[in-house]
PDB file with SEQRES, HELIX, SHEET and CRYST1 records, atoms N, CA, C and O in Angstrom:
SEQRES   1 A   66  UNK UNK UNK UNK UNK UNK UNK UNK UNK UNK UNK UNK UNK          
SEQRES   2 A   66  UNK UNK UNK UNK UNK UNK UNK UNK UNK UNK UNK UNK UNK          
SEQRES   3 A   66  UNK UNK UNK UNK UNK UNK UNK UNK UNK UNK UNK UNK UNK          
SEQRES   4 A   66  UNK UNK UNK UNK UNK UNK UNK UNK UNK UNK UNK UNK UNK          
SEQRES   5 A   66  UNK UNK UNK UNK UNK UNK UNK UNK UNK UNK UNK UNK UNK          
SEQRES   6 A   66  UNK                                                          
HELIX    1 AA1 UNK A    2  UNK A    5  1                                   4    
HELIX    2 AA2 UNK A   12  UNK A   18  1                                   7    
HELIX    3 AA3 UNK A   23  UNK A   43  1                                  21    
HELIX    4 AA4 UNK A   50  UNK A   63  1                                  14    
CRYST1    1.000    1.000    1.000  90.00  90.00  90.00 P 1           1          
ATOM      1  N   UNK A   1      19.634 -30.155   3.063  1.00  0.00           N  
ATOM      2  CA  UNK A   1      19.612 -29.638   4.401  1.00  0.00           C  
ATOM      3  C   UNK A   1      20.189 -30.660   5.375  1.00  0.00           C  
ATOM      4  O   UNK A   1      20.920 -30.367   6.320  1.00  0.00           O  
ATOM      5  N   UNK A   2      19.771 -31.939   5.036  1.00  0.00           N  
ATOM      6  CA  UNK A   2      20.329 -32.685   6.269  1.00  0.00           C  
ATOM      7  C   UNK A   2      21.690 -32.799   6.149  1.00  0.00           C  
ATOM      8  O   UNK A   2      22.370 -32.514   7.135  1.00  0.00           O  
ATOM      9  N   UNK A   3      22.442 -33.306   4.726  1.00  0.00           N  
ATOM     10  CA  UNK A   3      23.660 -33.393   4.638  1.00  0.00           C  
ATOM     11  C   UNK A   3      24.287 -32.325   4.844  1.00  0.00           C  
ATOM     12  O   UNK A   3      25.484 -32.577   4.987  1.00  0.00           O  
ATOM     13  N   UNK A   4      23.965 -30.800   4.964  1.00  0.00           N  
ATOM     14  CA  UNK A   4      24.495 -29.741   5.288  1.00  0.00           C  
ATOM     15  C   UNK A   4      24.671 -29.896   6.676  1.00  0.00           C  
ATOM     16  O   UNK A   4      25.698 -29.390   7.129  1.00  0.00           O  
ATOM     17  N   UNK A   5      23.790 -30.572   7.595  1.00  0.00           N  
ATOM     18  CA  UNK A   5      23.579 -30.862   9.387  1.00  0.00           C  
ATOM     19  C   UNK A   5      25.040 -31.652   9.392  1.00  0.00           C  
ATOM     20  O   UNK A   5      26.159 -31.281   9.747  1.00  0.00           O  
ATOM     21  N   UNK A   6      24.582 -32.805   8.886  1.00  0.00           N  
ATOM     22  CA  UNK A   6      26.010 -34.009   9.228  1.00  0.00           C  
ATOM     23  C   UNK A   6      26.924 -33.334   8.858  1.00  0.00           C  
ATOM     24  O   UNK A   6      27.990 -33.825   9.230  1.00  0.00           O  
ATOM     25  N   UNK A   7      27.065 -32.228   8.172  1.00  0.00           N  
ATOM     26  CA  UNK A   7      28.551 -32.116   7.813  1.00  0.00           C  
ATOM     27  C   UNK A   7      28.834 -30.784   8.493  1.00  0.00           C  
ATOM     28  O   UNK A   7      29.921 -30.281   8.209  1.00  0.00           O  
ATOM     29  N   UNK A   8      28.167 -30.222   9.212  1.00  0.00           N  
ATOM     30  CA  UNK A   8      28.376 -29.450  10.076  1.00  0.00           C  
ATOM     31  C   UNK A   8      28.156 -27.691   9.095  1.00  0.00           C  
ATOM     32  O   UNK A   8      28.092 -26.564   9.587  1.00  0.00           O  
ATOM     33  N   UNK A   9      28.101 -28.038   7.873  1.00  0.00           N  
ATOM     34  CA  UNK A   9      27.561 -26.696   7.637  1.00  0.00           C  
ATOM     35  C   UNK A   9      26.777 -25.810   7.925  1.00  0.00           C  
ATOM     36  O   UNK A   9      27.085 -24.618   7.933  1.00  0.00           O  
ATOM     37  N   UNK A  10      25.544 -26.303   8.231  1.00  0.00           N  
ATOM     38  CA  UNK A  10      24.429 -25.480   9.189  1.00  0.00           C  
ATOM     39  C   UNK A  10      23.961 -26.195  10.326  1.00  0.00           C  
ATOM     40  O   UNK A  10      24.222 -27.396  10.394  1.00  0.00           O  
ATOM     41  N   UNK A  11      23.336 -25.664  11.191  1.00  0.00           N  
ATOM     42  CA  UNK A  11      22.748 -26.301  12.771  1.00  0.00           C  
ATOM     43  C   UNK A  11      21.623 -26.967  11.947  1.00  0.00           C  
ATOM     44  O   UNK A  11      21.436 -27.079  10.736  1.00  0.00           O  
ATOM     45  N   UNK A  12      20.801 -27.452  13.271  1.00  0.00           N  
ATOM     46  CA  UNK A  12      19.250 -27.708  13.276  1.00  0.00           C  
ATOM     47  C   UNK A  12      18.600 -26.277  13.128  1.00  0.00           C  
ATOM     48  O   UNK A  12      17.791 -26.084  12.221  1.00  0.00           O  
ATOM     49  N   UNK A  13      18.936 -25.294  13.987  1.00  0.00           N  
ATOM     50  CA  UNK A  13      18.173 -23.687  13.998  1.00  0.00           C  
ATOM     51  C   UNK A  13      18.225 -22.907  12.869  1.00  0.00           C  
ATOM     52  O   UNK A  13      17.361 -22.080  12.577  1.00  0.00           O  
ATOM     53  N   UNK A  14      19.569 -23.229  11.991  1.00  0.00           N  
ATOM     54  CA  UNK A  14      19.182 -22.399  10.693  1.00  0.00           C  
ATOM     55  C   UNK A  14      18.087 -23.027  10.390  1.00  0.00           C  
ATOM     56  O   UNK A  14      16.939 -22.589  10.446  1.00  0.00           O  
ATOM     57  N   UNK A  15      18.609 -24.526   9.921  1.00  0.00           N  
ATOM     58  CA  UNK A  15      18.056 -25.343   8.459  1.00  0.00           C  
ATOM     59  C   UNK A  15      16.341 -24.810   8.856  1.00  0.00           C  
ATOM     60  O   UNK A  15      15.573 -24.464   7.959  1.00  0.00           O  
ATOM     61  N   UNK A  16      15.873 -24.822  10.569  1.00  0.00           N  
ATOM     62  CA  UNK A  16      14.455 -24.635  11.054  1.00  0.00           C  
ATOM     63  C   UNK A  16      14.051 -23.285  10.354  1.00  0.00           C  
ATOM     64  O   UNK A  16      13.010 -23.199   9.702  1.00  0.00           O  
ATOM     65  N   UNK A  17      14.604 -22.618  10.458  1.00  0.00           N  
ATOM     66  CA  UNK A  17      14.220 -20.990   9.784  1.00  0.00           C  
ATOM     67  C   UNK A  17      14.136 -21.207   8.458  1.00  0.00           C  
ATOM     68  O   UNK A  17      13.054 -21.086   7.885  1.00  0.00           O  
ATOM     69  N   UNK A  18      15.363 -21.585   7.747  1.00  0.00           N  
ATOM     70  CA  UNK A  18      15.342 -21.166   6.319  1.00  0.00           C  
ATOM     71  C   UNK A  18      14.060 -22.244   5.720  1.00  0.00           C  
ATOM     72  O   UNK A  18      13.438 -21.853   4.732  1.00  0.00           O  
ATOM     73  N   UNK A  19      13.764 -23.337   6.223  1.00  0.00           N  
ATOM     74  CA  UNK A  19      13.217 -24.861   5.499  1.00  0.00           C  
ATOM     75  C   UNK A  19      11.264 -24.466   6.278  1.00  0.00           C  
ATOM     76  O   UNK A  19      10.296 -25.210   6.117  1.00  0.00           O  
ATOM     77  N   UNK A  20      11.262 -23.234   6.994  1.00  0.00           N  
ATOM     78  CA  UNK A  20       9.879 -23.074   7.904  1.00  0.00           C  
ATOM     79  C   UNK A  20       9.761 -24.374   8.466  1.00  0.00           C  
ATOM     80  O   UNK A  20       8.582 -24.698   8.611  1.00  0.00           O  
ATOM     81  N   UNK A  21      10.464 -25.101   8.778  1.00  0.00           N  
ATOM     82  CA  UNK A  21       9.837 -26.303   9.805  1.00  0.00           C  
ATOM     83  C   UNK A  21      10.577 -26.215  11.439  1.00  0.00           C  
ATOM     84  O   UNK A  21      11.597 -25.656  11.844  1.00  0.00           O  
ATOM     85  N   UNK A  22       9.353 -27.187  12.225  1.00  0.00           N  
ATOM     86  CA  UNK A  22      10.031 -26.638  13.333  1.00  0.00           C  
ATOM     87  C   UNK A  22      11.306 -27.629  13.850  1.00  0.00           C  
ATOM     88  O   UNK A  22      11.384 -28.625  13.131  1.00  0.00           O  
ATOM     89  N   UNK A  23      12.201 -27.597  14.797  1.00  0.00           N  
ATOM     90  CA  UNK A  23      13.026 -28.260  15.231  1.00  0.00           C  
ATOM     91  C   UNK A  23      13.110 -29.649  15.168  1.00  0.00           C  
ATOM     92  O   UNK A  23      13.946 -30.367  14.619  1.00  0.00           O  
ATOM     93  N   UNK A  24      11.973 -29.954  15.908  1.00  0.00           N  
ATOM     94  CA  UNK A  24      11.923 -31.261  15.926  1.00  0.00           C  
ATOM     95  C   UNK A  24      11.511 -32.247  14.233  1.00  0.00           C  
ATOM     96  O   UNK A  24      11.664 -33.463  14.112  1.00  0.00           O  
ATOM     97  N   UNK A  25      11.041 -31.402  13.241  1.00  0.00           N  
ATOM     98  CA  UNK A  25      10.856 -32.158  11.763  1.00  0.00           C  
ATOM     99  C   UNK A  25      12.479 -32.434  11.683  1.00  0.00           C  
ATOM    100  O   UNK A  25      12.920 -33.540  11.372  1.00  0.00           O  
ATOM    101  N   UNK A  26      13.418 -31.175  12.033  1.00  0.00           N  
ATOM    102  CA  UNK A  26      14.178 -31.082  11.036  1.00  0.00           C  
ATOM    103  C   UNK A  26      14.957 -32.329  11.709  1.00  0.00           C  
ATOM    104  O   UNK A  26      15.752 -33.001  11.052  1.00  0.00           O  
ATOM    105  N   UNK A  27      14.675 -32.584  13.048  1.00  0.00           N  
ATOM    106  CA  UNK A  27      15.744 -33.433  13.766  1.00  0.00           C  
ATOM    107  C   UNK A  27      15.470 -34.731  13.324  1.00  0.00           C  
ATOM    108  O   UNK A  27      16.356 -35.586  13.337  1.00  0.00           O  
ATOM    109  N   UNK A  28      13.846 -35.072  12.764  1.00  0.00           N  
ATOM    110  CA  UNK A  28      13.370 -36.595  12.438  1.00  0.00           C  
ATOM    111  C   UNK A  28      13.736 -36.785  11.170  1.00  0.00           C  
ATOM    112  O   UNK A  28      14.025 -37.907  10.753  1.00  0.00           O  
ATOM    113  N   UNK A  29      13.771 -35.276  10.124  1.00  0.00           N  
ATOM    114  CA  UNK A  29      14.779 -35.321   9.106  1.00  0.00           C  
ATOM    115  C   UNK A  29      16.095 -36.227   8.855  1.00  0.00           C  
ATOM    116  O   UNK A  29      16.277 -37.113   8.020  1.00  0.00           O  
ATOM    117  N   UNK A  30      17.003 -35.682   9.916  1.00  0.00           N  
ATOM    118  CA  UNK A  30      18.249 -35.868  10.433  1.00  0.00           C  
ATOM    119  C   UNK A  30      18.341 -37.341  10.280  1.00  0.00           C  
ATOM    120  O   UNK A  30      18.966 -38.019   9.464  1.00  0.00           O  
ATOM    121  N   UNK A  31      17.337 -37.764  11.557  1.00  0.00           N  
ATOM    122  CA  UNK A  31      17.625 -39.326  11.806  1.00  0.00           C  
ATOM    123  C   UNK A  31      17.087 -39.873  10.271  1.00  0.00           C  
ATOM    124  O   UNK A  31      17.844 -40.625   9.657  1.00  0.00           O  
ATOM    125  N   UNK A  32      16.557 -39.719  10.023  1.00  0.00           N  
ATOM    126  CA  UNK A  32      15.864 -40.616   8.743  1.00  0.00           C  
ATOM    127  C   UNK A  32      16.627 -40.595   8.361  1.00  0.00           C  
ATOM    128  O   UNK A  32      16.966 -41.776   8.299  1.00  0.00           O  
ATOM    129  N   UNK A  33      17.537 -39.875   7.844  1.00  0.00           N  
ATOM    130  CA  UNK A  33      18.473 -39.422   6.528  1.00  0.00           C  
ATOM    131  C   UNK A  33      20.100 -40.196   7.190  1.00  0.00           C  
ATOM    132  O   UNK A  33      21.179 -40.318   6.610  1.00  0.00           O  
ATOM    133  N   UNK A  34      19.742 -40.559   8.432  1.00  0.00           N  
ATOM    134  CA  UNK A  34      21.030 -41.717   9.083  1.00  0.00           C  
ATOM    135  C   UNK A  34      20.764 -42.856   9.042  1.00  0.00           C  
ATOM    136  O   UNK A  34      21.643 -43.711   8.932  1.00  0.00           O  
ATOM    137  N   UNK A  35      19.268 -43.188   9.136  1.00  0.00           N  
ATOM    138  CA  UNK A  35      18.956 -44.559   9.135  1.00  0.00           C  
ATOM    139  C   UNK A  35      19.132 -44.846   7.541  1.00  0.00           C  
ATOM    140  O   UNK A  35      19.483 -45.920   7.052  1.00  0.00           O  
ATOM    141  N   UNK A  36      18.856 -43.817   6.937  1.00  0.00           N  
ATOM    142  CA  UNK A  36      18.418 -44.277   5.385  1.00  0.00           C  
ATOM    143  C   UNK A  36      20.459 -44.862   5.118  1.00  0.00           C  
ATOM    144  O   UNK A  36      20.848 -46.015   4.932  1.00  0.00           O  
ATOM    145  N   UNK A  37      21.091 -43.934   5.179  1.00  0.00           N  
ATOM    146  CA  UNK A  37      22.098 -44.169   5.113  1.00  0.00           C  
ATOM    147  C   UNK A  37      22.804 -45.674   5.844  1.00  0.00           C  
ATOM    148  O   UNK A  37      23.509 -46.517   5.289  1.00  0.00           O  
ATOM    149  N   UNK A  38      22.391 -45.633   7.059  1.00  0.00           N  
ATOM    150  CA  UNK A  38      23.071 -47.049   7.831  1.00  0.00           C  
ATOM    151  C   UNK A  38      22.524 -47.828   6.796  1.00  0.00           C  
ATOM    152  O   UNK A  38      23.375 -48.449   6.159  1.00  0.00           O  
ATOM    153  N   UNK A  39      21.401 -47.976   6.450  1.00  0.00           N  
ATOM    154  CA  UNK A  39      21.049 -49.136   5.953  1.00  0.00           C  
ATOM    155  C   UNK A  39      21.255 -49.447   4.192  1.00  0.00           C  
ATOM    156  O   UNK A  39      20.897 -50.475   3.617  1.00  0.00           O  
ATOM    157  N   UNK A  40      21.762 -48.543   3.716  1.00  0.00           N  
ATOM    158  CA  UNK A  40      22.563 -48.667   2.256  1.00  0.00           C  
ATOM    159  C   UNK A  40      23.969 -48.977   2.462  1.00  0.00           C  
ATOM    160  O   UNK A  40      24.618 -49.256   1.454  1.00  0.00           O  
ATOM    161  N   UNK A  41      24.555 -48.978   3.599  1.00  0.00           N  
ATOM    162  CA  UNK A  41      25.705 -49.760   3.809  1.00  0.00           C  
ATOM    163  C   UNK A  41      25.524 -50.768   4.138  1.00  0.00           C  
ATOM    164  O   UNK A  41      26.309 -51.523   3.564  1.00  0.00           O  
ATOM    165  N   UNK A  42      24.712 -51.408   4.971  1.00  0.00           N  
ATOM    166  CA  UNK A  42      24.456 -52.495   5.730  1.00  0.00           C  
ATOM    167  C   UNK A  42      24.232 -53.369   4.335  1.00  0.00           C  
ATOM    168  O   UNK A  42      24.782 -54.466   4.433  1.00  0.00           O  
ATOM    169  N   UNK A  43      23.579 -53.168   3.087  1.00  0.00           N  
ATOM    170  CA  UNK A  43      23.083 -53.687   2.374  1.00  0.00           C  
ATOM    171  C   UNK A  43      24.269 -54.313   1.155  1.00  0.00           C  
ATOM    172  O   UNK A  43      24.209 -55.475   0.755  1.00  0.00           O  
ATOM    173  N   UNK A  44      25.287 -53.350   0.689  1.00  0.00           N  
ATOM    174  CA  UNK A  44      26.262 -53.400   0.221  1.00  0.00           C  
ATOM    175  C   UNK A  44      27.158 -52.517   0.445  1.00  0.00           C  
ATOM    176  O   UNK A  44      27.321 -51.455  -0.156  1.00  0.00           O  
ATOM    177  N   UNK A  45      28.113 -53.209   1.847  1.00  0.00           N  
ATOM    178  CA  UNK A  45      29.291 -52.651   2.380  1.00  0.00           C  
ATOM    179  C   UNK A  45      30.340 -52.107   1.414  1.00  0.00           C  
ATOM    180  O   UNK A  45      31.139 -51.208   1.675  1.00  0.00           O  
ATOM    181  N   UNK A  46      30.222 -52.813   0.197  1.00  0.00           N  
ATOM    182  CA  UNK A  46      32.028 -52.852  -0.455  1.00  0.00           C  
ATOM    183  C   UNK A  46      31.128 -52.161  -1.617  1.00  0.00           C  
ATOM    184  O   UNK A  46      31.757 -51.198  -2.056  1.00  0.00           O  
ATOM    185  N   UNK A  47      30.327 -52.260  -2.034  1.00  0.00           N  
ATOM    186  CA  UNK A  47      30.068 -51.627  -3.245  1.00  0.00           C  
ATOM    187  C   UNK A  47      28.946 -49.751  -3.733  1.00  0.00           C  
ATOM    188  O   UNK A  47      28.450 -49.111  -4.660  1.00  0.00           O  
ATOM    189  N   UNK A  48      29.203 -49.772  -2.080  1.00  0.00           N  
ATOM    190  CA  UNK A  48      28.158 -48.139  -1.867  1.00  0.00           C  
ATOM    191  C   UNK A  48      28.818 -47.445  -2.336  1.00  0.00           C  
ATOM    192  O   UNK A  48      30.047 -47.417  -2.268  1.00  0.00           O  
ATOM    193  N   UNK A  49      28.024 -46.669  -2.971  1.00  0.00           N  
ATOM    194  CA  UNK A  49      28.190 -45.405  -3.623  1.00  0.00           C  
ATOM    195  C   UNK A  49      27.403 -44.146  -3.313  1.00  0.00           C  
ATOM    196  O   UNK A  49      26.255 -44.221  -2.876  1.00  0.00           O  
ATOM    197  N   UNK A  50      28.020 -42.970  -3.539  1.00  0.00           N  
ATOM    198  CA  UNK A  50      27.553 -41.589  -3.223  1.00  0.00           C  
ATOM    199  C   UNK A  50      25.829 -41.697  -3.342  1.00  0.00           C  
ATOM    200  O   UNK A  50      24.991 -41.701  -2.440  1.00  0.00           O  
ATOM    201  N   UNK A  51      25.651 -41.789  -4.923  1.00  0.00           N  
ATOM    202  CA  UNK A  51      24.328 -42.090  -5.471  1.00  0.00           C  
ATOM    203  C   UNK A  51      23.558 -42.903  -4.690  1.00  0.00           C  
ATOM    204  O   UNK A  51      22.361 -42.619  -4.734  1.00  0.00           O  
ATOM    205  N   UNK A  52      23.856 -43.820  -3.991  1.00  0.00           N  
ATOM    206  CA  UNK A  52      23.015 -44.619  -3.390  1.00  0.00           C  
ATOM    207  C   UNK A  52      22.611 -44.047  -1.924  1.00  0.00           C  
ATOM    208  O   UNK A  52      21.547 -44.334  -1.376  1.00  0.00           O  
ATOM    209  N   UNK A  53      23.752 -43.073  -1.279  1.00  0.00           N  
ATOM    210  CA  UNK A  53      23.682 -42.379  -0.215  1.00  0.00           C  
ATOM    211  C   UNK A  53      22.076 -41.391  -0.772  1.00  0.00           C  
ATOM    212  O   UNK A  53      20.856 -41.518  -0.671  1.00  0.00           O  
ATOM    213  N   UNK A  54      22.864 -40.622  -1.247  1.00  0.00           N  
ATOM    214  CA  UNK A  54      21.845 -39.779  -1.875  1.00  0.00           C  
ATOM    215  C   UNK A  54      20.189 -39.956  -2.447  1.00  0.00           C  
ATOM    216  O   UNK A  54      19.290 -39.115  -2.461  1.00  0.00           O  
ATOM    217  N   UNK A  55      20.183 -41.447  -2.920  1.00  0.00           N  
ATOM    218  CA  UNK A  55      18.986 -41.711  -2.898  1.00  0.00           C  
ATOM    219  C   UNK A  55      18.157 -42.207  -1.614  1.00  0.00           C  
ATOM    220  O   UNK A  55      16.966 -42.007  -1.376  1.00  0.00           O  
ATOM    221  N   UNK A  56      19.027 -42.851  -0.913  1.00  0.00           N  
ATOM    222  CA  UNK A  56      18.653 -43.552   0.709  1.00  0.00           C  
ATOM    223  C   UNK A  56      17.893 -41.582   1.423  1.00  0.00           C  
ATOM    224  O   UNK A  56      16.868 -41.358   2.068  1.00  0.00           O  
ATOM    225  N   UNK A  57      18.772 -40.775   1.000  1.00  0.00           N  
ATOM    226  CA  UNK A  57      18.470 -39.623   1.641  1.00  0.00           C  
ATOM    227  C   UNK A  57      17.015 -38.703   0.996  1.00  0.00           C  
ATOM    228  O   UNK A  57      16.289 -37.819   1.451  1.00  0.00           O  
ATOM    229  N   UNK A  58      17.081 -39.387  -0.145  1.00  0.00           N  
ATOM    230  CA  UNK A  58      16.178 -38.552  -0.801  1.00  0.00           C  
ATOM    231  C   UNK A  58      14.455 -39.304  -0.403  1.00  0.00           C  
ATOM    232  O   UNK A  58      13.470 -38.694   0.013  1.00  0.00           O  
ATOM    233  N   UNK A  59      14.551 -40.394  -0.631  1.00  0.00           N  
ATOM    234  CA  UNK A  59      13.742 -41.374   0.030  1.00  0.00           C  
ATOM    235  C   UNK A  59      12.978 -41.154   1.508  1.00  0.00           C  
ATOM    236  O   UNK A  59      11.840 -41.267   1.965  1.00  0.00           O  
ATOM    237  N   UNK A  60      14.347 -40.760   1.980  1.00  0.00           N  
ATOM    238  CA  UNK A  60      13.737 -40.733   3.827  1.00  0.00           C  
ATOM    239  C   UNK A  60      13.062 -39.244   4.151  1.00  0.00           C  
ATOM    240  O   UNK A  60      12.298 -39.143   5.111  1.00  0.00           O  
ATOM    241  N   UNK A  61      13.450 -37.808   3.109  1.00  0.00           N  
ATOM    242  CA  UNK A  61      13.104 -37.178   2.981  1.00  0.00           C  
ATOM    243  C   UNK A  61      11.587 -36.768   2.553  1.00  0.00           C  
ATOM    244  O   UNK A  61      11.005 -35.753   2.933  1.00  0.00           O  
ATOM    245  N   UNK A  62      11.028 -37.847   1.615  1.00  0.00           N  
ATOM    246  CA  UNK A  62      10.138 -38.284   0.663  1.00  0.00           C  
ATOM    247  C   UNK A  62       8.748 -38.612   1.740  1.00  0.00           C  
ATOM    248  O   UNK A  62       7.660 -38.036   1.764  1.00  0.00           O  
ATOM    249  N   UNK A  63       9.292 -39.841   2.655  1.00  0.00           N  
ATOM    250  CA  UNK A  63       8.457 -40.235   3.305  1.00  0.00           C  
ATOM    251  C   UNK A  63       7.911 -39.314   4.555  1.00  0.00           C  
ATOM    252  O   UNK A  63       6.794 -39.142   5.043  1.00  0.00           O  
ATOM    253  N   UNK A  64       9.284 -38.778   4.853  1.00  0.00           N  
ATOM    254  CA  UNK A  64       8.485 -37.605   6.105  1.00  0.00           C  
ATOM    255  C   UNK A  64       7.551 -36.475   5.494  1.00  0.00           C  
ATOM    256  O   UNK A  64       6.666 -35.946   6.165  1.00  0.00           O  
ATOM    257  N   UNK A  65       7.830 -36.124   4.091  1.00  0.00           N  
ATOM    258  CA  UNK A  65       6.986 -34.964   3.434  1.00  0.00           C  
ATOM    259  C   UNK A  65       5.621 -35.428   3.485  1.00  0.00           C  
ATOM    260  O   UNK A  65       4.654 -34.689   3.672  1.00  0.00           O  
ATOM    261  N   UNK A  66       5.551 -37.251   3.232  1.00  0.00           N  
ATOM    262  CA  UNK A  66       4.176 -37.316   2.856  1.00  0.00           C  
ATOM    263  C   UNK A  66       3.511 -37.743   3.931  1.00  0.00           C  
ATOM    264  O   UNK A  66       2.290 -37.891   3.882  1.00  0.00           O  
TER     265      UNK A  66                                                      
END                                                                             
């Protein structure tokens, strides 16, 4: 859902309908899932990979669930 946001495939208002959460989860979603990301580059600029995106995202996802 979030990478569908950044990439412009769906809004915040779908992902809110289809995911039952309200606006504002999906928006702290969002940021998490940017911070998680800034900071897997920040960590290794030259050597990031998709996978590591993806886990930074899955992670930040992880922590707002719980």
């Amino acid at each position: 859902m979030v990478l569908d946001i950044l990439r412009d495939r769906t809004t915040v208002a779908e992902a809110h309908r289809a995911d039952e959460l309200n606006p504002s989860e999906v928006e702290q979603l969002v940021d998490e899932g940017k911070r998680g990301m800034e900071n897997a580059l920040r960590s290794k600029p030259l050597e990031i990979k998709l996978s590591d995106l993806q886990q930074a995202h899955g992670e930040a996802l992880l922590k707002q669930l719980a």
